[in-house]
C-alpha positions in Angstrom: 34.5 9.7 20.2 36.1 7.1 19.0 37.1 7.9 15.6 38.6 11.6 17.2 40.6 9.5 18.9 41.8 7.6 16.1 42.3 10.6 13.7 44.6 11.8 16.6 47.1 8.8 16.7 47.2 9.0 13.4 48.2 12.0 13.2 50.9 12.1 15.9 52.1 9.5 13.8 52.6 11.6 10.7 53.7 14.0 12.9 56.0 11.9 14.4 57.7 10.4 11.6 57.9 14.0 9.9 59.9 15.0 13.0 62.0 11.9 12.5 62.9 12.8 8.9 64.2 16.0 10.1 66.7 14.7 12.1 68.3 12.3 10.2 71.1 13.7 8.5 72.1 11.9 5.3 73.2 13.0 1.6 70.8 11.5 -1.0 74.0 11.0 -2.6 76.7 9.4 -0.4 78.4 6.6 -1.1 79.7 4.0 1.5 83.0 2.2 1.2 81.7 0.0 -1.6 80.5 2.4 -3.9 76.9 1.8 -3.2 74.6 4.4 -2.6 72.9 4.4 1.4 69.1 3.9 1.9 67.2 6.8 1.6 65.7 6.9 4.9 65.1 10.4 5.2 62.6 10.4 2.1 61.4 7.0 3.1 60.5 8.8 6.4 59.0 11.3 4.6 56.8 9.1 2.3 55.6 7.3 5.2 54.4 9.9 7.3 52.3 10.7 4.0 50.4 7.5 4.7 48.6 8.1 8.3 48.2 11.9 7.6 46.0 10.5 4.8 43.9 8.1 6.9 43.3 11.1 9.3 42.0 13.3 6.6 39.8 10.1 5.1 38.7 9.0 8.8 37.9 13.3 9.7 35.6 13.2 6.1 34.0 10.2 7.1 33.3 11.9 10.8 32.1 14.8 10.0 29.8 14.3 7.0 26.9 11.6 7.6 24.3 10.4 4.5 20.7 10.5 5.6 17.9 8.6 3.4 14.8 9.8 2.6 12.3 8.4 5.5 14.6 8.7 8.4 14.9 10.9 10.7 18.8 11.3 12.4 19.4 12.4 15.9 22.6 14.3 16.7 23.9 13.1 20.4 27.5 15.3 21.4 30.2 13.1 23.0 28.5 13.1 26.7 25.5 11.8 25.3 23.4 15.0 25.2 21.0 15.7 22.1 21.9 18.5 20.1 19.7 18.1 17.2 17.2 16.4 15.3 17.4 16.0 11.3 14.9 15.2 9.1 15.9 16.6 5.6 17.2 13.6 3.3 20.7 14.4 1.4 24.6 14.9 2.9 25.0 16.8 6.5 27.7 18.3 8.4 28.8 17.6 12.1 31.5 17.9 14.6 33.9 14.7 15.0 32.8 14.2 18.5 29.0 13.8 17.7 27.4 11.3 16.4 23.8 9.8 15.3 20.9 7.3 16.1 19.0 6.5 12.6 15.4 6.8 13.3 12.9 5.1 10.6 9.9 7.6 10.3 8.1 5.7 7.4 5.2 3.3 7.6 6.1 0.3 9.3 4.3 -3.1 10.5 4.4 -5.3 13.9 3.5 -9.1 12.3 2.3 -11.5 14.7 1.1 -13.9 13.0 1.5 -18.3 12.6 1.6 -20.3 9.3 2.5 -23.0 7.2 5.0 -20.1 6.1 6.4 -19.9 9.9 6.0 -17.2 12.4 6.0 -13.3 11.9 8.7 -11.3 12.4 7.9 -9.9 15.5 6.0 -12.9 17.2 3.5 -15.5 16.9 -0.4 -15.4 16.8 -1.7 -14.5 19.5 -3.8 -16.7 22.5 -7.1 -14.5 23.2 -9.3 -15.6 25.5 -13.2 -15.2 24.4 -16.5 -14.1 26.1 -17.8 -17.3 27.3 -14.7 -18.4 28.4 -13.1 -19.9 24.9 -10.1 -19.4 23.2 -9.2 -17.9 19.8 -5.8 -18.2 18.0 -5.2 -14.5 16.2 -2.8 -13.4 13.4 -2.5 -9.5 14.0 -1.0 -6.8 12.1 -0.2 -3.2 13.0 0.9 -0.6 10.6 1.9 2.3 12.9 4.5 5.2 12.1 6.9 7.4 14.5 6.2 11.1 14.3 10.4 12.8 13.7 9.1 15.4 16.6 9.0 12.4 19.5 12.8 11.2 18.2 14.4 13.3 21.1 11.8 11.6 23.8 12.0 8.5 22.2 16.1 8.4 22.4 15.6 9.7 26.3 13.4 7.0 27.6 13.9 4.1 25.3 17.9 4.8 23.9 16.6 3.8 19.9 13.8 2.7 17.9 14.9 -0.9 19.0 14.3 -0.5 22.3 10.9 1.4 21.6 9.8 -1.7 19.5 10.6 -4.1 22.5 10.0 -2.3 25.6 6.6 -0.3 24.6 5.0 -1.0 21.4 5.0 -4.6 20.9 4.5 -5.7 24.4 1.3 -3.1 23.7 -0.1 -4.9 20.3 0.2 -8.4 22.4 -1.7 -7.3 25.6 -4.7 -4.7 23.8 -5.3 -7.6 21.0 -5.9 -9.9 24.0 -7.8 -7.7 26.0 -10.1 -6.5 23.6 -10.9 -9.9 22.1 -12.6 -10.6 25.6 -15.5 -8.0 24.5 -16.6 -11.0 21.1 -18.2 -14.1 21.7 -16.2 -17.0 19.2 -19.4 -16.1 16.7 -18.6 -12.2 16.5 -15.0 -12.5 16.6 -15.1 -14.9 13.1 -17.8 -12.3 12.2 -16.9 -9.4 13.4 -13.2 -8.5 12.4 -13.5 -5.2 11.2 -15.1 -4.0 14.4 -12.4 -6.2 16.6 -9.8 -4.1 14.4 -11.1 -0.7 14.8 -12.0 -1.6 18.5 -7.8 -2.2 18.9 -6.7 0.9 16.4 -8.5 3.3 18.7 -6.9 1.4 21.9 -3.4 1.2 20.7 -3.5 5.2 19.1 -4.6 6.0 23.0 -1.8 3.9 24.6 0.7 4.8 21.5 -0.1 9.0 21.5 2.5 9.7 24.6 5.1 7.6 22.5 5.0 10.2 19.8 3.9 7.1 17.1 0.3 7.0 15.1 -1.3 4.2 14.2 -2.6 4.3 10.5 -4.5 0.3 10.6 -5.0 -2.9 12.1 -5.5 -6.0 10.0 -6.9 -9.5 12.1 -5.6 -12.3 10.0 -6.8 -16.0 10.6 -8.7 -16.2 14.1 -8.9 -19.8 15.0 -11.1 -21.2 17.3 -9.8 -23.7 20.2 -11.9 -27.0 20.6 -14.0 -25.9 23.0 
């Protein structure tokens, strides 16, 4: 919205100034009193109203055409916020001046929650699960989850973008299912036992996960560290 708004200033400007140059009535020629010739502000005019038409065109270009990458998916949104499409074909598309797009990544991707000498991972640190027979275990988690482009439009209507998905759905998710399950293992089976703690938190998660429209393709437990106790 915007950048309509823009392209129309701009051009009332060259619109403006073209208008101006009509009006002004002086001989390219003339000479004043001392011989010299008069500024030519009717062509100046004219030159400068070149210069805003320009930016309109270049800003109009840049407004209707958008660049989409393979692995995204774009959603088209009109200027009251309504969703008028859904693109998924990589390459250069066309749309209105008044639209515009959320970016939606619909390749593999990872939650990291993980701590070591390396720092934290980028979505969090490991996580504080408590144990059958009331101990404590330190986890590093990964999920490796992807978002199907046919949940984009309900994904835009309850979260707003993929952002907000990430922080108000799935991560909050990964932290409280790897917690919960890790209460099923004793500190023995959970060092032992990863594979089935894994799977036991893939099936969890693809249950929680299926209404979002995202699948979850694997689950790795990193270090699992036992508390003192």
């Amino acid at each position: 919205m915007a950048t309509t708004v823009s392209i129309g200033i701009f051009l009332l400007i060259g619109v403006a100034l073209l208008v101006s140059s009509s009006r002004v009535k002086q001989q390219s020629g003339q000479k004043d009193s001392y011989g010299r010739k008069p500024f030519p502000i009717k062509l100046a005019l004219r030159v400068g109203a070149v210069v805003p038409v320009l930016i309109a065109v270049l800003l109009l270009g840049n407004s209707v055409f958008y660049a989409q990458d393979p692995g995204k998916a774009v959603l088209i949104r009109s200027f009251t916020g309504e969703v008028v499409g859904v693109t998924e074909d990589a390459g250069i598309h066309f749309k209105t001046p008044w639209q515009s797009v959320n970016e939606f990544d619909i390749r593999n991707q990872s939650i990291e929650m993980h701590t070591n000498a390396g720092g934290e991972g980028k979505d969090g640190s490991a996580l504080s699960v408590p144990l059958s027979g009331s101990a404590t275990a330190t986890v590093s988690a990964t999920v490796i989850y992807s978002i199907n482009a046919s949940a984009i439009e309900d994904i835009y209507n309850n979260f707003g973008n993929q952002a907000g998905l990430m922080d108000n759905a799935l991560k909050p998710l990964v932290r409280s299912v790897v917690r919960n399950e890790g209460t099923k293992f004793t500190p023995q089976q959970i060092k032992e036992n990863r594979a089935a703690y894994a799977t036991d938190i893939q099936e969890k998660l693809q249950a929680d996960w299926e209404r979002f429209g995202v699948t979850v393709d694997q689950v790795n437990i990193g270090d699992v560290t036992l508390d003192e106790k």
